[in-house]
N, C-alpha and C positions, 0 to 999 in steps of 0.2 A: 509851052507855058500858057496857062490862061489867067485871063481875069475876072474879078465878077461883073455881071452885068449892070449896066447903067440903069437906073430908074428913075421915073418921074413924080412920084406919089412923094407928096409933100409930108407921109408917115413916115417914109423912109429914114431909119439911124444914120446917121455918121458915124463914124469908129470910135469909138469910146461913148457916144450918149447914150444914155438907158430911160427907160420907160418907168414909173414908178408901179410896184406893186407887181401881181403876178397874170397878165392878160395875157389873150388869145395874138389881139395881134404883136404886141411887143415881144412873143415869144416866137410866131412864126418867122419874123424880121430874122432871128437868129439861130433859129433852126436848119441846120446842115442835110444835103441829104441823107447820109449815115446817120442822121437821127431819125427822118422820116423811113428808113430802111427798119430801123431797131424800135421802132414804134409800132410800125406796121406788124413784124414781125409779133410780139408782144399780144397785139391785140388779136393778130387771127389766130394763133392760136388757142386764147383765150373762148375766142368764139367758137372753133372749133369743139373744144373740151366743155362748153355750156349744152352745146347740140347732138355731143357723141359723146358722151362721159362715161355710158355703162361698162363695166370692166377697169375703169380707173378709179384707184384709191384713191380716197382721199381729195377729189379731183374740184372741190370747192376751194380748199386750198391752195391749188394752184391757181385756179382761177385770179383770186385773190392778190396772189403774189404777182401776178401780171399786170393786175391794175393797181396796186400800188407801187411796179415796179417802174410804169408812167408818169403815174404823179413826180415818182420819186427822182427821173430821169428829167423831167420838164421842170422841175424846181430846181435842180441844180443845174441846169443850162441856165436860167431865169439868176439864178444865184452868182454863177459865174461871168455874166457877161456883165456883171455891176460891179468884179472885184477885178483889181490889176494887180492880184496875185499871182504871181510864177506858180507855184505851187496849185493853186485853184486853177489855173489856164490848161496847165499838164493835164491835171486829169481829166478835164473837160475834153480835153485833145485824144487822151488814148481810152476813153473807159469803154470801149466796144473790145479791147484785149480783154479785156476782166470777165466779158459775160461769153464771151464762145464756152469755154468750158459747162458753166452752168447749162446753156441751152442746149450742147450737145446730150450733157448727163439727162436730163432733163427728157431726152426723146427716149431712153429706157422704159420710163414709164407711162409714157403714151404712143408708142410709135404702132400697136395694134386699136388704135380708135377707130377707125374705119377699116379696116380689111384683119380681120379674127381671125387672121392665115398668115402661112408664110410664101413668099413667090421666089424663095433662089433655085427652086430647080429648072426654073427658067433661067437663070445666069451661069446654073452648072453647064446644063444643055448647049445654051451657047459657046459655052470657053468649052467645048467638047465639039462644037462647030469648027472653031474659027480654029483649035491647035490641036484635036486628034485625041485629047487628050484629058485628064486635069491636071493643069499646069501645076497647082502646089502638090503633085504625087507624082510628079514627070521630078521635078528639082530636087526631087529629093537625094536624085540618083547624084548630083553635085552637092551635096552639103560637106561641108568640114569646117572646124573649129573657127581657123583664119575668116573664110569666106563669111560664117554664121556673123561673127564680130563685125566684120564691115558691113555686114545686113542692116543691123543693130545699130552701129551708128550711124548710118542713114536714113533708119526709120527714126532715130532718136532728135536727128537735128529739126526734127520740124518745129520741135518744141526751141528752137533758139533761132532759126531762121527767121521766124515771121517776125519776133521784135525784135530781131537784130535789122532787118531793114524796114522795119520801122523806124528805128532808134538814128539809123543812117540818112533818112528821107527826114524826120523830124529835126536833126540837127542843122538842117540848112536854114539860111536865112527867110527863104523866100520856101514856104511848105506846103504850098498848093501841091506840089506831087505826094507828100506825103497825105492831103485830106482825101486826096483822089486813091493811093493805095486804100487807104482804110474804109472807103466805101468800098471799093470794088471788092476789097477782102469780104467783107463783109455780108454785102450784096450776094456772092459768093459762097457764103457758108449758108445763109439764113437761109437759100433755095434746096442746100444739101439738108441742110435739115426737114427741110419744110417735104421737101421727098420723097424720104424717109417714110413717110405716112404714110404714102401710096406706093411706095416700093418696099414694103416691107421685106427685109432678106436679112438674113443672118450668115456669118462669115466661115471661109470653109474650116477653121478650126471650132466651130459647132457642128456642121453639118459634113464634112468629109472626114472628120475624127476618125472614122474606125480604118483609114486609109493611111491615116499617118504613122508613121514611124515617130519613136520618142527620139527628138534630135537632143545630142548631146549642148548640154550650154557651154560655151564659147568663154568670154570675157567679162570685163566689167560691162561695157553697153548692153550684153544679150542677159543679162543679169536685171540690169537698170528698166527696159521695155518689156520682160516680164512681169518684173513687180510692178509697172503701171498699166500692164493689161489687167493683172489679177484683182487692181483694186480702180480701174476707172475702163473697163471694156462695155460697151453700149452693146445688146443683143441688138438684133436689128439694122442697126445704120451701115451695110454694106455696098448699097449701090446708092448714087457713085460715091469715090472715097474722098473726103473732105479731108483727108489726110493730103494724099493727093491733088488734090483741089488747090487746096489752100498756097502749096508751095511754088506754084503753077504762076500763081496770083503774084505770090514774094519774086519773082523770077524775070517778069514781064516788067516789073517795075523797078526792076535792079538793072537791065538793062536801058531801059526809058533813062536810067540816072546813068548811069557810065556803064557803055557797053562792055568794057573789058573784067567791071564788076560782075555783069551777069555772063560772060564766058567763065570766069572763073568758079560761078556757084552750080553752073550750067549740068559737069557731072553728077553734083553731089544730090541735084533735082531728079535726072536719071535715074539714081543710083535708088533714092529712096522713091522713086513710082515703081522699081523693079521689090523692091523689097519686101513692099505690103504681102505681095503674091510669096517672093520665097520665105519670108517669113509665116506664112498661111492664116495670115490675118484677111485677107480680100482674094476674091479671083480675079483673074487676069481683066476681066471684063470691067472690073469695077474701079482698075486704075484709070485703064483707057477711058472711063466715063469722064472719070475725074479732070482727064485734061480735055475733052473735048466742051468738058463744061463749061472750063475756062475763056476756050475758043467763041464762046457764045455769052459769058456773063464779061469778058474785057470789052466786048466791042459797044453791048450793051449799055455796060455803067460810065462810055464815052459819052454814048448817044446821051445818056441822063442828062450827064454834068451839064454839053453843050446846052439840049433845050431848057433844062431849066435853071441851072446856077450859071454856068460858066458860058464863053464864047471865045474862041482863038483871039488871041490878041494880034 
């Protein structure tokens, strides 16, 4: 458990005083690091896209939308810590779920601004080091109906995992574990993404295509994760896999809250870092990223908390 830090500055709020109007410092007073993460965020790539734009459409527009996406994020912090609405607090509390998607779609169309290339046959090579092989043209030789389905719904739960322990960490009384999940998530993705620039790779169902076989579709889930590859699949964003990543993050913090919770989700985390690869969305190397990303952005977004919000109590 932690607490916030004590301070001496006689600017310091109380819990519930507000500051009038919309200032610098009555707004850092209430500024979370998840917000100085999704700010940060925000802005470099904003700067990026002013210094490297050639090849990107339209790329004043995003710009645009980055810095009015600040405003628009810093007035409604500013908005909400003057309202004692339930409804206003929620959203204050989860709106970093809302923009993962946009910012992953979002690297579609910049994830070549700096390197006018692609680098997976350096991720091929290696998953050709490390298993002899390419693992999604090795599994193939196991595919059937049964197995494809629980593929399917393994790579499908990611999409219910993260706000399902969300949902579970937010309902406690006391939600400092859940403001620490959702930076660390966070924290977490926005590096996946931010990566992505400088790893540019595309996934082996682009680039080993002529290797695969047309697997037969299975059920309703291998149904359900087709149609949201065909209408929300990112060129590019394959190393490391913020699919994987992400649930790494849900996993660490479901145990931190009851460990018998995160044994029980413990398979289903497996189950879907194996999947990306049989499903031949990612190679083998790009789940392995994924969690060793983890391994280095939990200890980190600990480090944060302590030196700058939090301190063991």
């Amino acid at each position: 458990m932690y607490i916030e830090k004590a301070t001496t500055d006689k600017q310091n709020l109380e819990v519930g005083e507000t500051t009038p109007g919309l200032t610098l410092r009555g707004l850092t007073v209430h500024l979370r690091l998840v917000d100085y993460a999704t700010i940060s965020y925000l802005a470099v790539i904003a700067g990026l896209l002013v210094f490297f734009h050639p090849g990107v459409p339209q790329w004043p527009y995003l710009v645009l939308g980055h810095i009015v996406g600040i405003g628009l994020l810093l007035a409604y912090i500013d908005f909400a810590e003057k309202r004692s609405s339930k409804v206003v607090t929620f959203f204050r509390d989860v709106y970093p779920f809302f923009l993962y998607t946009f910012f992953f779609i979002e690297v579609s169309k910049i994830v070549n601004i700096l390197f006018p290339f692609w680098l997976e046959p350096y991720l091929i090579s290696f998953d050709q080091f490390l298993f002899g092989n390419h693992p999604t043209v090795w599994l193939q030789r196991i595919f059937s109906p049964g197995l494809s389905e629980l593929m399917a719904f393994s790579y499908w739960s990611y999409y219910i995992l993260l706000p399902m322990t969300g949902l579970i960490l937010y309902s406690r009384k006391d939600r400092s574990l859940y403001f620490s999940f959702v930076f660390n998530l966070s924290l977490t993705l926005y590096i996946c993404y931010f990566s992505y620039l400088f790893l540019t790779a595309r996934g082996p169902h682009e680039t080993l295509e002529f290797l695969h076989i047309e697997r037969e579709m299975a059920g309703f889930f291998d149904h359900m994760v087709k149609t949201i590859q065909n209408n929300a699949s990112v060129s590019g964003a394959a190393f490391p896999s913020s699919h994987v990543a992400a649930v790494w993050v849900a996993l660490f913090f479901l145990f931190r809250f009851k460990k018998w919770l995160g044994l029980i989700v413990t398979p289903l985390v497996l189950a879907l870092s194996f999947s990306v690869v049989y499903m031949q969305y990612h190679y083998a190397v790009d789940s392995i990223a994924g969690i060793l990303l983890v391994c280095g952005t939990y200890p980190l977004g600990t480090f944060l908390e302590r030196q700058f919000h939090r301190v063991p109590a």
